[in-house]
KOLDOTOR-758581 format. One record per residue: residue number from 0; x, y, z of N, C-alpha, C, CB in turn; residue in one letter. Coordinates in steps of 0.02 Angstrom, whole numbers, plus 50000, padded with zeros to 5 digits. Glycine has a CB too. Example, Ala and Ser with C-alpha at 12.3 -4.5 7.8 and 13.67 -1.06 7.14 Angstrom:
SITE     k     n_X     n_Y     n_Z    ca_X    ca_Y    ca_Z     c_X     c_Y     c_Z    cb_X    cb_Y    cb_Z   r
SITE     0   50660   49716   50390   50615   49775   50390   50660   49835   50390   50565   49776   50452   A
SITE     1   50642   49888   50354   50684   49947   50357   50645   50002   50394   50704   49970   50286   S
***
This chain:
SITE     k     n_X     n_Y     n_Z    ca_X    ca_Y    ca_Z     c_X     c_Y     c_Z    cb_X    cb_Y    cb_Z   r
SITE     0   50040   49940   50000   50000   50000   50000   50042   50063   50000   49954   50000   50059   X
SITE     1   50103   50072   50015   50150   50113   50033   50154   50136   49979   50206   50093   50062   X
SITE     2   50178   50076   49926   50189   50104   49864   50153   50146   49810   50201   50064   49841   X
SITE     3   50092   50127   49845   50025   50155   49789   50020   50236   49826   49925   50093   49799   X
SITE     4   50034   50223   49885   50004   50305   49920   50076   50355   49909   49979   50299   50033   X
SITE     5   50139   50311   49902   50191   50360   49868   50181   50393   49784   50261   50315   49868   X
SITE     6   50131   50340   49755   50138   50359   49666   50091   50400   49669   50124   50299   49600   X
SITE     7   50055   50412   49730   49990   50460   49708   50024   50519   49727   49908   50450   49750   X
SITE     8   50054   50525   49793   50091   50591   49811   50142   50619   49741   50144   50574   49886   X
SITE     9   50171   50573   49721   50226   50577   49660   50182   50619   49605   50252   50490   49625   X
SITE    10   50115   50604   49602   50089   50605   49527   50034   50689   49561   50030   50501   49491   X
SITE    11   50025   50699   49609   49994   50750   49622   50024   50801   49620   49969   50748   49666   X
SITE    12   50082   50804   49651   50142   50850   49664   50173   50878   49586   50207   50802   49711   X
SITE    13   50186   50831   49537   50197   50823   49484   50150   50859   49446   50202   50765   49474   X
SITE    14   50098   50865   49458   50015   50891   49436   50028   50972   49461   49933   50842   49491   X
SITE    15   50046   50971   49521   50050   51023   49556   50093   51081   49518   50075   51003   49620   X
SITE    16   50158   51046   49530   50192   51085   49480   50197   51108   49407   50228   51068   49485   X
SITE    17   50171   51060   49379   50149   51080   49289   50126   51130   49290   50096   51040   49244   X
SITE    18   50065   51123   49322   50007   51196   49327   50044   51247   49353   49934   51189   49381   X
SITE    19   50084   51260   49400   50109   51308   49395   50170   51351   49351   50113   51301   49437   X
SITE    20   50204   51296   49319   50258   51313   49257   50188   51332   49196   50325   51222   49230   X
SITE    21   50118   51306   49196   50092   51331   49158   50039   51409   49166   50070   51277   49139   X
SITE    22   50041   51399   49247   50007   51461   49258   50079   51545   49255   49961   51442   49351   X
SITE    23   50125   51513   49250   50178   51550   49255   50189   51576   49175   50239   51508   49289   X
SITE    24   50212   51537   49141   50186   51546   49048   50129   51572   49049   50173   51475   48996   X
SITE    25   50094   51549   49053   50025   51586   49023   50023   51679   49047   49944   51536   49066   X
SITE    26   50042   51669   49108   50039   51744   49153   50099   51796   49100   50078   51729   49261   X
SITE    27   50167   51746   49083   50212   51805   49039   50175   51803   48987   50294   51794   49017   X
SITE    28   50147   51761   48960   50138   51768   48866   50091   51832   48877   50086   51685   48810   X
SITE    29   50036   51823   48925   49974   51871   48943   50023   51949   48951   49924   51840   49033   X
SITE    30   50049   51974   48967   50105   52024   48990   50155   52041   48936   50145   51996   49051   X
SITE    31   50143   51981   48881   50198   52018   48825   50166   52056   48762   50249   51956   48790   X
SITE    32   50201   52086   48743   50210   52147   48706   50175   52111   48638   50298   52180   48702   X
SITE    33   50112   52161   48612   50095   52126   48542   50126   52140   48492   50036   52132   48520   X
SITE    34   50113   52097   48427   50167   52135   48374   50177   52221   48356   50146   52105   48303   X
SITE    35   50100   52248   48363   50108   52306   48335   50141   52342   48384   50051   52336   48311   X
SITE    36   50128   52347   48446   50159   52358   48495   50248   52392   48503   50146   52298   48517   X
SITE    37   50279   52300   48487   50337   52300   48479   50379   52347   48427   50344   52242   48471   X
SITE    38   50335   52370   48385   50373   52413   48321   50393   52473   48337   50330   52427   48260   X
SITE    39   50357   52488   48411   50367   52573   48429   50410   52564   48490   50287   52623   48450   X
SITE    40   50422   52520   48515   50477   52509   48559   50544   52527   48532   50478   52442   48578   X
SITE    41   50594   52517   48590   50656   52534   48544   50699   52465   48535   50706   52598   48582   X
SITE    42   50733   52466   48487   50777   52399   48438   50802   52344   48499   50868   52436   48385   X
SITE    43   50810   52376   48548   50842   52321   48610   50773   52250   48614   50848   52378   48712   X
SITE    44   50711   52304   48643   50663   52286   48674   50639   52228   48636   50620   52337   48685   X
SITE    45   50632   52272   48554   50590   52230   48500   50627   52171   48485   50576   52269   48430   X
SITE    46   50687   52166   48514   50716   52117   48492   50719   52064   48525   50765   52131   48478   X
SITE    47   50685   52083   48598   50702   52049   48674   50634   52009   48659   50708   52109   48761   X
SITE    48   50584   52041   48650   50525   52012   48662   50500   51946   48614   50479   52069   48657   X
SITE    49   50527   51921   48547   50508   51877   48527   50524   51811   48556   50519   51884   48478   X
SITE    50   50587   51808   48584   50625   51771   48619   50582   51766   48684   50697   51799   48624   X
SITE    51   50571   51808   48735   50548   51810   48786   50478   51758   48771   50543   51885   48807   X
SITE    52   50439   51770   48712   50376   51738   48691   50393   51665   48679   50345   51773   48625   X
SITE    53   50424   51671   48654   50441   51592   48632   50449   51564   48661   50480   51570   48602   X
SITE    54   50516   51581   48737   50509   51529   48778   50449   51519   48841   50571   51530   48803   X
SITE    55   50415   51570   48830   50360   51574   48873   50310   51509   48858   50324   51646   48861   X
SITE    56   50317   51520   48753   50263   51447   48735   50300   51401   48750   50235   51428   48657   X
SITE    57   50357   51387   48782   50391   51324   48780   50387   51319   48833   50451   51313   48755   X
SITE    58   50401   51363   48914   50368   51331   48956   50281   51302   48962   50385   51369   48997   X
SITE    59   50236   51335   48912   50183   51320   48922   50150   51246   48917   50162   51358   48890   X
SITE    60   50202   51226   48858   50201   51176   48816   50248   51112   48861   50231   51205   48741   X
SITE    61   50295   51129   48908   50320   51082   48936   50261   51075   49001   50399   51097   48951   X
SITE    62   50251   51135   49035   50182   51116   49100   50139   51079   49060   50131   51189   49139   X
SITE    63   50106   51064   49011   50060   51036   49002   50075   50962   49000   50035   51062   48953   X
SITE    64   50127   50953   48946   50157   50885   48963   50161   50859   49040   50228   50887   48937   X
SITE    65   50181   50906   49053   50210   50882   49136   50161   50863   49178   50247   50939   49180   X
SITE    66   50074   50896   49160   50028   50896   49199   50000   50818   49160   49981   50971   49201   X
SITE    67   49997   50797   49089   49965   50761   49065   50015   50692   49106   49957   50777   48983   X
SITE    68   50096   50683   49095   50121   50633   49114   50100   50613   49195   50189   50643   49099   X
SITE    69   50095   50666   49226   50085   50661   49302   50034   50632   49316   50082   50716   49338   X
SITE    70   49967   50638   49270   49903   50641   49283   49895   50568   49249   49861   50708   49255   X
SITE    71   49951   50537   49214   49941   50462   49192   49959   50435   49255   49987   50432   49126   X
SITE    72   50024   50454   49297   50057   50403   49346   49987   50399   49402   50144   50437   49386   X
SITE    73   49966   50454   49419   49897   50444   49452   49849   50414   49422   49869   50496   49468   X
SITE    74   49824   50390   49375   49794   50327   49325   49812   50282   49371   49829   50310   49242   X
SITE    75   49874   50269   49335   49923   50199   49334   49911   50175   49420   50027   50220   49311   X
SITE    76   49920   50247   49472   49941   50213   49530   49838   50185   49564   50002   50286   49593   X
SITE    77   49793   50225   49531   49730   50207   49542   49723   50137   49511   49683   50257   49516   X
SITE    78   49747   50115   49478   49728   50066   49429   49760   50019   49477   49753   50071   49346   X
SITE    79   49815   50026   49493   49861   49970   49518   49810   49954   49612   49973   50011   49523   X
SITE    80   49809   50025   49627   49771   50004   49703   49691   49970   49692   49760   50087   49757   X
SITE    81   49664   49980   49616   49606   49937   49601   49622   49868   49597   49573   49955   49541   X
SITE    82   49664   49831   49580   49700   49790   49579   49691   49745   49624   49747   49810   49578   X
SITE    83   49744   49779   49683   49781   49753   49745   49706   49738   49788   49845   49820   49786   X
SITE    84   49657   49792   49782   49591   49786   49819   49561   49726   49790   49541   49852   49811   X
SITE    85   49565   49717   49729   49513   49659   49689   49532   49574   49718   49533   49664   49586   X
SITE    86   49598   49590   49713   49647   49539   49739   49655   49520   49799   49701   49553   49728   X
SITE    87   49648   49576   49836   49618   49546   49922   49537   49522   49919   49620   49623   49994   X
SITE    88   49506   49529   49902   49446   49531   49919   49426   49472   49899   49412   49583   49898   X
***
């Protein structure tokens, strides 16, 4: 049972954190500069901000993964304690 109540902590925590690497992306992309925007800025800025965007979609795009893989091991560890219950019983 140890094992099943560690994969759920593993897979929540895991959950936990995605969402926040994705609430964190989402919050910069929301805060960055739109194209038209960027044209009246000056050459540093306009140059800073596509970059800044991009990796913003790339953290967005890794929290989600991170929330979808997490949210399988919590599957997996429900599935396995359906199991172990079927099997005692």
């Amino acid at each position: 049972m140890q094992i099943t109540g560690n994969a759920f902590n593993t897979g929540l925590s895991g959950i936990q954190s995605g969402m926040r690497r994705v609430d964190q992306a989402a919050s910069e992309i929301a805060s960055s500069t739109l194209p038209a925007q960027v044209e009246a800025q000056p050459v540093e800025a306009a140059a800073q901000a596509p970059s800044d965007l991009a990796g913003s979609l790339v953290g967005l795009t890794q929290g989600r993964y991170e929330v979808q893989a997490n949210a399988r091991v919590v599957e997996t560890a429900d599935e396995v304690l359906g199991t172990l219950i079927d099997t005692r019983a």
